[in-house]
C-alpha positions as CSV (number, residue, x, y, z in Angstrom):
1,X,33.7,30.6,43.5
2,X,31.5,32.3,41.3
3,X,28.9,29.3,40.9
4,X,28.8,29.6,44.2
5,X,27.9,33.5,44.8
6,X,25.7,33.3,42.1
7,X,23.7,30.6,43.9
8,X,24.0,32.8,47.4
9,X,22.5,34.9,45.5
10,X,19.9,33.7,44.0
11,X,18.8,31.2,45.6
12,X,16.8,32.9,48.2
13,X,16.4,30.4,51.4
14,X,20.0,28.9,50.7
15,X,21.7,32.4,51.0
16,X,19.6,33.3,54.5
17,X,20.4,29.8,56.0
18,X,24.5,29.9,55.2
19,X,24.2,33.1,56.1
20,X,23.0,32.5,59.6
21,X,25.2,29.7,59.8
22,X,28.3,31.8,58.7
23,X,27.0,34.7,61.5
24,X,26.5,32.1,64.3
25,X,29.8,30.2,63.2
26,X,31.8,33.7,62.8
27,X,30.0,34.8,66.3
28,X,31.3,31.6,68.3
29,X,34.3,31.2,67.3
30,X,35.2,34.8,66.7
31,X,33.8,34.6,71.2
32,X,35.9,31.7,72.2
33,X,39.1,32.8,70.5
34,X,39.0,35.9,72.6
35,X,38.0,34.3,75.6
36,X,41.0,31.9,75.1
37,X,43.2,35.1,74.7
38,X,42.1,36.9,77.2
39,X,42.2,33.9,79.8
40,X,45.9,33.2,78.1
41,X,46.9,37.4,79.0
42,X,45.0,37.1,82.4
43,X,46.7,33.6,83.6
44,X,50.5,35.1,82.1
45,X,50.1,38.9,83.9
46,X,48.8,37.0,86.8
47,X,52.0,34.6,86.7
48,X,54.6,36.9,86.4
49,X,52.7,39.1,89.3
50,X,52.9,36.5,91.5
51,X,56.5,35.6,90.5
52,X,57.3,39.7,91.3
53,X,56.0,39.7,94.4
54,X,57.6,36.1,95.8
55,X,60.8,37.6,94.1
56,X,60.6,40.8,96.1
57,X,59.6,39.4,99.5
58,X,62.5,37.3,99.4
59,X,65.2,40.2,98.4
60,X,63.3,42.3,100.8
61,X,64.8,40.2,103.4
62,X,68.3,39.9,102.4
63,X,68.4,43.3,102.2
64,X,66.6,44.3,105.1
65,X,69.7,42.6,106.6
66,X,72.5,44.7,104.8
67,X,70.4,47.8,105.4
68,X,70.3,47.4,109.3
69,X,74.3,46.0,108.9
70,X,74.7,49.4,107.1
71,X,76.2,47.3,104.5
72,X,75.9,49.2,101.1
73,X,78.5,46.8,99.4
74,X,76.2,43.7,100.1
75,X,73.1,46.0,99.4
76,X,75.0,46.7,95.4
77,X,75.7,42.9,95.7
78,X,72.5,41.6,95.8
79,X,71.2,44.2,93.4
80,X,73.4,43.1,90.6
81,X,73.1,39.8,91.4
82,X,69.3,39.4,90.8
83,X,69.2,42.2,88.5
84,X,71.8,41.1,86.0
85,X,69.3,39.3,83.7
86,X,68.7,42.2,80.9
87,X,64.9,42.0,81.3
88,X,64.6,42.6,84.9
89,X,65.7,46.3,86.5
90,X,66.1,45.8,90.0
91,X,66.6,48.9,92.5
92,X,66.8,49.9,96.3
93,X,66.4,53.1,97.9
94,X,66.8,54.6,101.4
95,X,63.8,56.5,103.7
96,X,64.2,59.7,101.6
97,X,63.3,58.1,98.6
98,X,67.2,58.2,97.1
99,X,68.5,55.6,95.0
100,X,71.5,53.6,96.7
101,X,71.9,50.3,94.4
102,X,70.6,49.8,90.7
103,X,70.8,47.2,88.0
104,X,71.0,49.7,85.4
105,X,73.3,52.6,86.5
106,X,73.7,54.4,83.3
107,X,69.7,55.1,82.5
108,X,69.4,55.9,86.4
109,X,71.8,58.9,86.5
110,X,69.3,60.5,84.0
111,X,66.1,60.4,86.4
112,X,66.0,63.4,88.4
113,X,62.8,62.8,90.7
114,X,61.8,59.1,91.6
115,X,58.8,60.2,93.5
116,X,57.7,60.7,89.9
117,X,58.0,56.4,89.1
118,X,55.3,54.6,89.3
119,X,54.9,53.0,92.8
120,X,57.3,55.2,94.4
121,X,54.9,57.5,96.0
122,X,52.6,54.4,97.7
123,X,56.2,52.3,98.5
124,X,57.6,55.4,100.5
125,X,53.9,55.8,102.5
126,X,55.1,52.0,103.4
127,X,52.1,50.6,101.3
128,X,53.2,48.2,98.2
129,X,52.0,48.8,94.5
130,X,52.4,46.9,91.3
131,X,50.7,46.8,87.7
132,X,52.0,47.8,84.3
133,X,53.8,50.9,83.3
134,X,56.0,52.1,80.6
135,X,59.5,52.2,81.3
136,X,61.4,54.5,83.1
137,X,62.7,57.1,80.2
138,X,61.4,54.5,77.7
139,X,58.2,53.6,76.0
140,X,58.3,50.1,76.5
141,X,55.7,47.8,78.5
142,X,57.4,46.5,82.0
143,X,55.6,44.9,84.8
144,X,56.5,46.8,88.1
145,X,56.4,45.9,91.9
146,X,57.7,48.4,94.4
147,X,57.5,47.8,98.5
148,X,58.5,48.8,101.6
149,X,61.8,47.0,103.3
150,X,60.7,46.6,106.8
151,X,62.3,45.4,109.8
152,X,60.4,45.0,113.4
153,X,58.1,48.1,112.1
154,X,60.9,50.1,111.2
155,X,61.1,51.6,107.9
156,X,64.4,50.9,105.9
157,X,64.1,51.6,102.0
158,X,62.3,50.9,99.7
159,X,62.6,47.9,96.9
160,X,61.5,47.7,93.3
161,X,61.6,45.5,90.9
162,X,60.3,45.6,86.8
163,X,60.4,43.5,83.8
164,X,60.4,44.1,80.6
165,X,57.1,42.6,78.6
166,X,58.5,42.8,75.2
167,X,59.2,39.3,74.6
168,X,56.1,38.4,76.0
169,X,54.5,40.4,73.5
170,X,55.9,39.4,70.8
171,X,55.3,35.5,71.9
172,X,51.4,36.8,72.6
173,X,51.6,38.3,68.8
174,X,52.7,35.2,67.7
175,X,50.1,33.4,70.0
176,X,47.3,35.7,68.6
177,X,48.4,34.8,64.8
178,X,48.3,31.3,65.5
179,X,45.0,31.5,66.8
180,X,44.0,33.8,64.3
181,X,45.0,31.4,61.5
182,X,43.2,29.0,63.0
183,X,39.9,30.6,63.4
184,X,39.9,31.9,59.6
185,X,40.9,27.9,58.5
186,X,37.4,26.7,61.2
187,X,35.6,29.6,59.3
188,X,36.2,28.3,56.1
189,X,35.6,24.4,56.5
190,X,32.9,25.5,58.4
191,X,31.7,27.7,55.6
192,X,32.1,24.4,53.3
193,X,30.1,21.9,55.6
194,X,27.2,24.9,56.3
195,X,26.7,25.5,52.3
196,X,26.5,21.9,51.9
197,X,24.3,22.0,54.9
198,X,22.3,24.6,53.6
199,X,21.9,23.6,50.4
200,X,20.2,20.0,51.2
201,X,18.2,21.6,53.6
202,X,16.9,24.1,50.9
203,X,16.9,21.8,48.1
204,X,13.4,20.0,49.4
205,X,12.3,23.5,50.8
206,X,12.5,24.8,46.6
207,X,10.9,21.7,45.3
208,X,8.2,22.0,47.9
209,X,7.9,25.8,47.0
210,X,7.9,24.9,43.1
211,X,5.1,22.3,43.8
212,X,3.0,24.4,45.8
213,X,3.3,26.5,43.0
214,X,2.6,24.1,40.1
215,X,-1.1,23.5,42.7
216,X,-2.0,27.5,42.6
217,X,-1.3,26.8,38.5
218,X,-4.1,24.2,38.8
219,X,-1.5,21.3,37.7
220,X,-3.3,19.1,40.5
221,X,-2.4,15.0,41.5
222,X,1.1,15.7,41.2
223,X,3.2,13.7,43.6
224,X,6.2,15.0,46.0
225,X,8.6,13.2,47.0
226,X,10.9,14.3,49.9
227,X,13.4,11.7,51.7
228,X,14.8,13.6,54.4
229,X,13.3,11.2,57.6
230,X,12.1,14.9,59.6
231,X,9.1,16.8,59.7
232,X,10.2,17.9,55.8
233,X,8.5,14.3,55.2
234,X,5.6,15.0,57.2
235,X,4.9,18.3,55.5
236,X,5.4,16.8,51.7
237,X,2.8,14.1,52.4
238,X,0.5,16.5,53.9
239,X,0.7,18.6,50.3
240,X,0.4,15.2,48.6
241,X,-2.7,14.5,50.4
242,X,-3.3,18.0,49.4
243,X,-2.9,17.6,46.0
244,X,-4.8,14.4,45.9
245,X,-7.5,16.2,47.3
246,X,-7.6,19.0,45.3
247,X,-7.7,16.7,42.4
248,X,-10.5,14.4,43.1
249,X,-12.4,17.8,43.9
250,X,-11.3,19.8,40.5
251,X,-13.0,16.0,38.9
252,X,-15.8,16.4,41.0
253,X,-16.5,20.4,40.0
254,X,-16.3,18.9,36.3
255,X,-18.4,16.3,37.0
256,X,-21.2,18.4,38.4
257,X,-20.9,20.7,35.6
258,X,-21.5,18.3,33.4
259,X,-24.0,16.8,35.1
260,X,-25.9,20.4,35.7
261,X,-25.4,21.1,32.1
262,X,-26.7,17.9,31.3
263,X,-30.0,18.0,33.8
264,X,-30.8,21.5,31.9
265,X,-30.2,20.9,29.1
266,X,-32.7,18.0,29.0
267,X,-35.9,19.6,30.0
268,X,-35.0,22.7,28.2
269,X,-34.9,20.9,25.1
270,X,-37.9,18.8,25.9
271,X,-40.1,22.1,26.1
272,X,-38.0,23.8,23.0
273,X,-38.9,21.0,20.8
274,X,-42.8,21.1,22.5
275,X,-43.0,25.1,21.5
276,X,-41.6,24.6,17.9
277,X,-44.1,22.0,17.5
278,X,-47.1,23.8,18.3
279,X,-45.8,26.9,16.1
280,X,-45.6,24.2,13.5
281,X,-49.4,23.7,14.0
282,X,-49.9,20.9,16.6
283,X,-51.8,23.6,18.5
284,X,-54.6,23.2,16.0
285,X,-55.2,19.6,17.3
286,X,-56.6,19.8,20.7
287,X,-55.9,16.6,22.2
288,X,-52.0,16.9,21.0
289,X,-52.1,20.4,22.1
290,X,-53.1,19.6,25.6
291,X,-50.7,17.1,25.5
292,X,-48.0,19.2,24.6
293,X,-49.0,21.9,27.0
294,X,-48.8,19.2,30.2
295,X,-45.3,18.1,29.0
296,X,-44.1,21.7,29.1
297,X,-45.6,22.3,32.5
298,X,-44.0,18.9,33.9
299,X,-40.9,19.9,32.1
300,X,-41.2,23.2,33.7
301,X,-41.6,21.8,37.3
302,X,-39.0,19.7,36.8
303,X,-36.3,22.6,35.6
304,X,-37.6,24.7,38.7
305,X,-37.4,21.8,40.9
306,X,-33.8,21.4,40.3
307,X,-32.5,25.2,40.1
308,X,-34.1,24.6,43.7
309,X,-32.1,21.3,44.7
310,X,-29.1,23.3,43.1
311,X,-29.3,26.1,45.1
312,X,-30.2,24.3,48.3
313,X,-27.5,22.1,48.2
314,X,-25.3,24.8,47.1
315,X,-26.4,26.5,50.8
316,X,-25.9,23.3,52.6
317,X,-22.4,23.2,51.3
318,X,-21.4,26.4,51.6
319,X,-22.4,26.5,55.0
320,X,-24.5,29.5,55.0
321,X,-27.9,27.7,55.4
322,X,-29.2,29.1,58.7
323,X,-30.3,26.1,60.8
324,X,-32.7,26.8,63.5
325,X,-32.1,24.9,66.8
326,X,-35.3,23.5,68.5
327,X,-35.9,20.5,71.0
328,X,-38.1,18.4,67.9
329,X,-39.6,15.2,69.1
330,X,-38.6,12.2,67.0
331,X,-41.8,10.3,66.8
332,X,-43.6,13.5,65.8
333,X,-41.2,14.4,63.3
334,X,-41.5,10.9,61.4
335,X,-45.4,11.0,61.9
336,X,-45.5,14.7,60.2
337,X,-43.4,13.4,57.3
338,X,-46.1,9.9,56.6
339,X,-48.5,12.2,56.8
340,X,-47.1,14.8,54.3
341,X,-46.0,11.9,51.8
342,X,-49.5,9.1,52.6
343,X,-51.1,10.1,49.0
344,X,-48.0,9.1,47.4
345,X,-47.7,5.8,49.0
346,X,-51.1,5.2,48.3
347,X,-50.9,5.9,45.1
348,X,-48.0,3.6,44.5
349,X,-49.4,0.8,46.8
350,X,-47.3,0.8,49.2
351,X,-48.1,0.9,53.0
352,X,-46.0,1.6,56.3
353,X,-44.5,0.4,59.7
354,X,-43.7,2.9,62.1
355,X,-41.5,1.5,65.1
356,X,-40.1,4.8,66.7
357,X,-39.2,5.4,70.5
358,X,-40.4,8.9,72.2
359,X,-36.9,10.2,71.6
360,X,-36.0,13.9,72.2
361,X,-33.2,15.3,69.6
362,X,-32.8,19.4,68.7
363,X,-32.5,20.8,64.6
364,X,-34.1,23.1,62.8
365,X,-37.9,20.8,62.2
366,X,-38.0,21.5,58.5
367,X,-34.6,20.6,57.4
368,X,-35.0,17.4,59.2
369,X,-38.2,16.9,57.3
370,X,-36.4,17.6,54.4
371,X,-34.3,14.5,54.7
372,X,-37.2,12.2,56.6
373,X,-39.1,13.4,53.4
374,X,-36.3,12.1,50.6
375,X,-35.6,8.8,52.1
376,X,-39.4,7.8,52.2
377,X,-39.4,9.5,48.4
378,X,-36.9,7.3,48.0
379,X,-38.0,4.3,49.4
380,X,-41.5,5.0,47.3
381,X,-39.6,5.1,44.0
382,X,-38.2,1.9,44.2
383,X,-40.8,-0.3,46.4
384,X,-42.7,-3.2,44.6
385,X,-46.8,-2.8,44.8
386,X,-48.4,-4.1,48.2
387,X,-45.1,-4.1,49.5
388,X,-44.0,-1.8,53.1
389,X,-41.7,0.6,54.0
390,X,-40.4,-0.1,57.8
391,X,-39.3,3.1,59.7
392,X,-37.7,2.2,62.8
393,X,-36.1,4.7,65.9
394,X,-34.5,3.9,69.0
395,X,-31.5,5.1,71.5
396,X,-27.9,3.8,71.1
397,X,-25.9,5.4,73.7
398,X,-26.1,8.8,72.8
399,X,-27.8,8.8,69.8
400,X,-31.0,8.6,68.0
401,X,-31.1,5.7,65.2
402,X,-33.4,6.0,62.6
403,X,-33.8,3.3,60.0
404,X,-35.9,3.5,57.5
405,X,-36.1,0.0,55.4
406,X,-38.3,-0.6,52.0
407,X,-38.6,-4.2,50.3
408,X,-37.7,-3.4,46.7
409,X,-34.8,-4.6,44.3
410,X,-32.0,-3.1,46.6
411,X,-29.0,-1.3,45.7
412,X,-26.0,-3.1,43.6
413,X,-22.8,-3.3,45.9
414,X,-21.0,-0.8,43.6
415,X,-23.4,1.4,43.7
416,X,-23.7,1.5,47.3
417,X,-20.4,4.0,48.0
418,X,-21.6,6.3,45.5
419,X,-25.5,7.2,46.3
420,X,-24.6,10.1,48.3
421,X,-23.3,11.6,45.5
422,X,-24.4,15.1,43.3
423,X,-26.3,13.8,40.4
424,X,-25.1,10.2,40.4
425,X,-28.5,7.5,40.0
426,X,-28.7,3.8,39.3
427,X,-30.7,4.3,36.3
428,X,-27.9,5.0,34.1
429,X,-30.4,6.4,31.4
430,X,-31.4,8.9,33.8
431,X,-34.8,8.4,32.4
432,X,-36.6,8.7,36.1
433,X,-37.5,11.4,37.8
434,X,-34.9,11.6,40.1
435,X,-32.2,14.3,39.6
436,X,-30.0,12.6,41.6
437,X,-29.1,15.5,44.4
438,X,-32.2,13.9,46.9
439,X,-29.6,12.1,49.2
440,X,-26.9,14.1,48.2
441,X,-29.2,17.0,49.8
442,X,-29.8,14.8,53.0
443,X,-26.3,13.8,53.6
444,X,-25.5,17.6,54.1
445,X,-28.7,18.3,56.1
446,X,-27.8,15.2,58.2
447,X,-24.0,16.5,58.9
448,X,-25.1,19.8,59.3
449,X,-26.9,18.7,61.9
450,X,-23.4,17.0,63.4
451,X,-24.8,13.5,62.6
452,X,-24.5,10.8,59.9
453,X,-26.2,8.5,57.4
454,X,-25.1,5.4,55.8
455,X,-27.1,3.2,53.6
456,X,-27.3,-1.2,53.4
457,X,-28.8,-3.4,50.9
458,X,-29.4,-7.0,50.2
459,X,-29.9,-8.2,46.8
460,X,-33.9,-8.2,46.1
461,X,-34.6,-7.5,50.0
462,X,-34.4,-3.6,49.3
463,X,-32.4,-1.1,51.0
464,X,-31.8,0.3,54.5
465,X,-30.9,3.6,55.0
466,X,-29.8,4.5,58.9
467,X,-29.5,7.9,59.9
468,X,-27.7,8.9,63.4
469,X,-28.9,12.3,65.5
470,X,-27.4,13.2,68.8
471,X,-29.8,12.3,71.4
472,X,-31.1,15.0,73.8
473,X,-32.2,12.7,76.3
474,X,-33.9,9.1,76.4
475,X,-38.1,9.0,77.3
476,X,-40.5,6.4,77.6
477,X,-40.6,4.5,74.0
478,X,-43.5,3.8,72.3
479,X,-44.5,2.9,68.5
480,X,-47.5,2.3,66.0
């Protein structure tokens, strides 16, 4: 017993389910036993009523028939007759109200006004009553009819008739006992099979709240398991999924800080080491100074070109990147971006094939440039001299496709699911120029712009990366 207060006690969700079970339990059954009771009292009052009145109407006829006979004898006759059984009290009287024949002479002799007796008053205005009363010089209960004798409309006497209810009382004491015994045992199994009830319906409720707990403590990747076949299940493999989540993104926030402490940490130490060396007196060497000076200034673009990436894709992320929202045409975007990246593709050699249908699509113009812009940086980086980068556009249903395809070395098959990614390159000594966030930057612009990129390769055909835009509407295509 005292395990288990100290459990209602302390055990927060078990206590406030038993104890709406116990309330609702306690509140039915408490609700039916009375109805039962009630409807038991009702049905018995009712009975015995009934039994009064078929009782009187049948004396009232026998004697209605000694009354007209003048026949007081039979009158005292019948009276004793009927009324000899010591819980009924049976009694006539005349017009005026005065006794003439009772079943219990000796209490009678002490009433001195009958008008005074329950029913008496209706019963001589030749109108019968009944109900419950006390007694007549007693306390006790009795049941009471009293009516008119008539005889072809004349007015003879009156009749009434009481019982005693003591013995029903006591058998409706006994009745009540009985039923209150067995409400206090239904309470208690009840009470048994509701903490049992309430406890394995708590039980998964704690260990959910524990784990929830153990997530807000950063203790992520744990794994819940809950058997209980309801929507308990469903809601411990949502925080699983949760959990799993939460992990994989605490790696990733480690990842990126170690990549971001590793991509500044680099040129920083590149352009430390260039200063200390010109203290240490390459500056009085002119073609080693110069040198030095142009690797801190690349060094320097290449720091500020990343705190830039950093903060843009930070934006992008974060969501709070204003995007303007203008009808852009899709040909003219693609055109503006050759033309903005041409002296680079000279430069490496490498020449292009524009296949793009007069397709309408709305963004903000310089984010999309943005992306166009990376791809074909991209696609530059890793193209093979006098080779061509292929940039394709056309309608599919309700979007605008754009491929754009180079002929280079491709892109390994495990390296495919992971491009999109902060920071991650396929030149494992990160010795390029690439910082790695390009495509991670154009994968956000792209979604931002509630549209989607993927990316294909073939070993030494180069890469394919396909970008889908909703599609304003469809115009007459044309290409270059």
């Amino acid at each position: 017993m005292k395990g288990w207060w100290r459990s209602l006690k302390f055990n927060t969700i078990h206590s406030k389910l038993l104890a709406t079970y116990l309330l609702l339990i306690i509140l039915g059954t408490s609700f039916m036993a009375s109805y039962i009771l009630w409807s038991f009292h009702v049905y018995f009052m009712r009975s015995r009523q009934i039994d009064l009145d078929n009782w009187t109407n049948a004396l009232s006829e026998s004697v209605a028939d000694a009354l007209e006979e003048k026949n007081l004898q039979r009158v005292n006759l019948l009276v004793k007759r009927y009324g000899a059984p010591q819980n009924v009290t049976l009694r006539v009287f005349n017009q005026q109200g005065s006794l003439i024949a009772t079943s219990d002479p000796k209490l009678d002799q002490q009433v001195r006004d009958w008008y005074t007796v329950a029913g008496m008053a209706e019963a001589l205005q030749k109108r019968s009553a009944q109900g419950i009363t006390k007694g007549v010089l007693s306390s006790k209960d009795r049941l009471y009819i009293a009516r008119p004798i008539m005889r072809n409309g004349q007015f003879l006497g009156v009749l009434r008739m009481s019982i005693t209810l003591e013995q029903f009382q006591r058998q409706f004491a006994k009745v009540i006992a009985s039923v209150l015994g067995s409400l206090g045992v239904t309470i208690l199994l009840c009470a048994l099979i509701s903490t049992r009830f309430a406890r394995s319906l708590a039980k998964p409720i704690e260990i959910m709240r524990n784990f929830a707990i153990s997530l807000g403590s950063g203790q992520f990747g744990n794994k819940l398991a809950i058997n209980e076949n309801n929507e308990l299940d469903q809601l411990a493999t949502e925080l699983n999924r949760m959990s799993e989540r939460l992990a994989s993104l605490e790696h990733e926030r480690r990842t990126f800080l170690a990549n971001v402490s590793h991509e500044l940490r680099t040129p920083i130490s590149n352009v430390q080491v260039t200063v200390d060396a010109l203290k240490s007196g390459a500056y009085e060497e002119p073609q080693l100074r110069d040198r030095f000076f142009q690797t801190i200034e690349n060094e320097t673009k290449r720091l500020s070109r990343l705190i830039h990436d950093l903060l843009d894709l930070g934006r992008l992320e974060a969501g709070v990147s204003q995007l303007e929202q203008e009808t852009l045409s899709l040909l003219g975007l693609i055109k503006r971006a050759v033309n903005a990246i041409e002296p680079r593709m000279q430069a490496a050699g490498v020449s292009v094939q524009i296949k793009v249908a007069n397709l309408l699509i709305q963004g903000d113009p310089e984010r999309l440039l943005q992306a166009i812009l990376n791809l074909l940086d991209n696609a530059i980086k890793h193209s093979q001299r006098d080779s061509q980068v292929i940039i394709s556009g056309y309608s599919d249903d309700k979007q605008a496709v754009i491929k754009i395809q180079d002929q280079g070395k491709g892109i390994h098959e495990q390296d495919l699911p992971r491009i999109f990614e902060q920071f991650y390159t396929t030149d494992p000594s990160r010795t390029g120029k690439s910082n790695g966030l390009g495509l991670a930057i154009t994968k956000r612009i792209i979604e931002a712009h509630q549209g989607s990129i993927t990316a294909s390769s073939t070993a030494n055909q180069g890469a394919t990366f396909t970008i889908y835009l909703p599609l304003i509407r469809k115009n007459k295509s044309s290409g270059i």
